[in-house]
N, C-alpha and C positions, 0 to 999 in steps of 0.2 A: 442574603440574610435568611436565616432559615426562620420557621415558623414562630420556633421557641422563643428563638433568641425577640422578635418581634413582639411577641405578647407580653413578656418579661418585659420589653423594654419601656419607659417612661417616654408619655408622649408620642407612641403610635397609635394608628385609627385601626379600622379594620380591612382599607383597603392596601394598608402597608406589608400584608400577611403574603400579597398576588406578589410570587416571583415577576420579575423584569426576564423579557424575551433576551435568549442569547444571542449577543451580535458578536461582533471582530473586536477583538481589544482595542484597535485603534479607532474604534470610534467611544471608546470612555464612556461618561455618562450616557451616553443617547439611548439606552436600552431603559433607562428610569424615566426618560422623557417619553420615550413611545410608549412604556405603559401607563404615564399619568395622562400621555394624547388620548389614549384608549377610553380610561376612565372617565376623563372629561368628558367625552362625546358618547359614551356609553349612560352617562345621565343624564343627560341631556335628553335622550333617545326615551329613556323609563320615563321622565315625567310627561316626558310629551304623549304617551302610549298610555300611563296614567291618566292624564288628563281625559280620556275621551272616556274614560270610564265616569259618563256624566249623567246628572240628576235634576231635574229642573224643580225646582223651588217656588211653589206657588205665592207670588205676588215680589222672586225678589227675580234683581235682573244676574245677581250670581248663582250658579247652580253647585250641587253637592258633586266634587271631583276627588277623583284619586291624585291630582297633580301636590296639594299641600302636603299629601304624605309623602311621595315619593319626595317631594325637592326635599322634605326635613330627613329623612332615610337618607340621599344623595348626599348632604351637607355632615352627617352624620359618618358615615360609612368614607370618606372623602378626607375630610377636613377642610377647615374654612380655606384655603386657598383653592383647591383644584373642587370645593364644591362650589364654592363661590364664580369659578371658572365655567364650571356645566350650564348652574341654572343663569349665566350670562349669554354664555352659546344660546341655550334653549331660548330668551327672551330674544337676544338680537337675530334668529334665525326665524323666529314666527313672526315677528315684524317687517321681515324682507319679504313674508308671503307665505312661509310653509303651515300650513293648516293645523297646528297639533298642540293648540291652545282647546279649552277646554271647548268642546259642541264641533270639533272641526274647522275655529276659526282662527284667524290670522292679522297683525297689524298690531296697532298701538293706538286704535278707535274706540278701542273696549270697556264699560264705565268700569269695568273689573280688571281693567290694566293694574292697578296699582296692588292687583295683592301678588301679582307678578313680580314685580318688584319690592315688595313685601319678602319674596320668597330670596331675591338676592343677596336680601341682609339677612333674614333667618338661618341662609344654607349657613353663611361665616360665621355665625354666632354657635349655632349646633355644633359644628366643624370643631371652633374655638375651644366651647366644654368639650367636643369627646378625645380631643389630646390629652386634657386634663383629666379623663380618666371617667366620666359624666354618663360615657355608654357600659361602665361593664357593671353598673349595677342597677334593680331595677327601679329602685323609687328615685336615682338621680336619672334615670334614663326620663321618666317620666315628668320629672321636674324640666329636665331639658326639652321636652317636646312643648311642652307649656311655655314656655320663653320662646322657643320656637314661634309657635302659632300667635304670641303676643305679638310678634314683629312685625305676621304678614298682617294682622288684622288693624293694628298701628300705625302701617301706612295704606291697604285697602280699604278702610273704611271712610278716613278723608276721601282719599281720592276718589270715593265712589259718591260721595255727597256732593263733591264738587263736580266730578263728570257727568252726576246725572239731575244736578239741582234738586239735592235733596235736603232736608234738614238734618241734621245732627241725630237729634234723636229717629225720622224715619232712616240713615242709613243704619244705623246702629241694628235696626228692626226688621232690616232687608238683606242686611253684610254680614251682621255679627251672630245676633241671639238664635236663626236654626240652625247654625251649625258648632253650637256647644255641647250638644250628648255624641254628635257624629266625631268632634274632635276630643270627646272625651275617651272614645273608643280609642280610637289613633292612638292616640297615649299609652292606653293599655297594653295595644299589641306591640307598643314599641319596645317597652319596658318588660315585656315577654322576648322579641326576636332580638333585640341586642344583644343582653347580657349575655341568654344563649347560646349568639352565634361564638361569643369572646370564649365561654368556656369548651365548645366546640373544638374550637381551635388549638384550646391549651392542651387537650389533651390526643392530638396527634402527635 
């Protein structure tokens, strides 16, 4: 599929634009699978490389990470199945031990696991609108990152009250509220580098 045809077409993301590697016609599809293997594992790899780009937060036990942006970019640029696929790699891969959860750490111990998982439902959600068309302009770009970051903080803020015996309102105050001008950014630049990339591309 060539580029054009791609962008024109209803219902691609932006990683539908990456030609598939030439293999032997008898192996058929498998050159669409080796490139969605690629992409899978290729975001998995940015958010984890994101993530250490870390910020400690005085008084919360979650820090300011480049991981929220990248997995909603990966889910984004993806689509919710193969991003949904990444940031599930990325989750059950730091949990067997590989360090590249936000500070260098690893497991499923973390009171800030759950916006980890936050970010599983996010990527499928992001994924979902930008089929629909949600990245190639910039105030739905920006609307989508907002639903985004609703999701991860939807289910890491529970989670963080309950892992760390806190109350409602102190996670709220440790989880949520310093990092609303930092995700107000993220929005920003999203609603800048999507669109874009899409018009970018229409016009090779």
């Amino acid at each position: 599929m060539s580029t054009a045809t791609a962008v024109a077409r209803p219902g691609a993301v932006l990683a539908d634009l990456l030609p598939s590697p030439r293999l032997s016609a008898s192996l058929g599809g498998a050159s669409t699978r080796v490139r969605d293997a690629a992409l899978v594992v290729g975001g998995a790899a940015l958010t984890g490389l994101a993530a250490q780009l870390s910020v400690p937060v005085p008084g919360s036990p979650v820090p300011v990470t480049g991981q929220t942006f990248a997995a909603l970019l990966v889910g984004t640029a993806l689509g919710a199945r193969r991003g949904f696929l990444s940031l599930a790699l990325y989750a059950a891969v730091g949990v067997a031990g590989v360090p590249w959860f936000a500070d260098g750490k690893s497991g499923a111990g973390m009171v800030s696991f759950g916006y980890i998982l936050g970010m599983l439902l996010a990527s499928a959600l992001v994924g979902a609108l930008a089929r629909r068309g949600a990245d190639r302009s910039p105030l739905r770009m920006a609307g989508t990152m907002i639903l985004g970051e609703a999701v991860i903080y939807a289910v890491g803020v529970p989670y963080l009250a309950l892992a760390a015996h806190m109350s409602a309102s102190a996670a709220i105050a440790a989880g949520l509220t310093p990092f609303l001008i930092g995700d107000a950014l993220k929005a920003v630049l999203a609603m800048g580098a999507l669109p874009a990339a899409w018009k970018f591309a229409g016009k090779r």
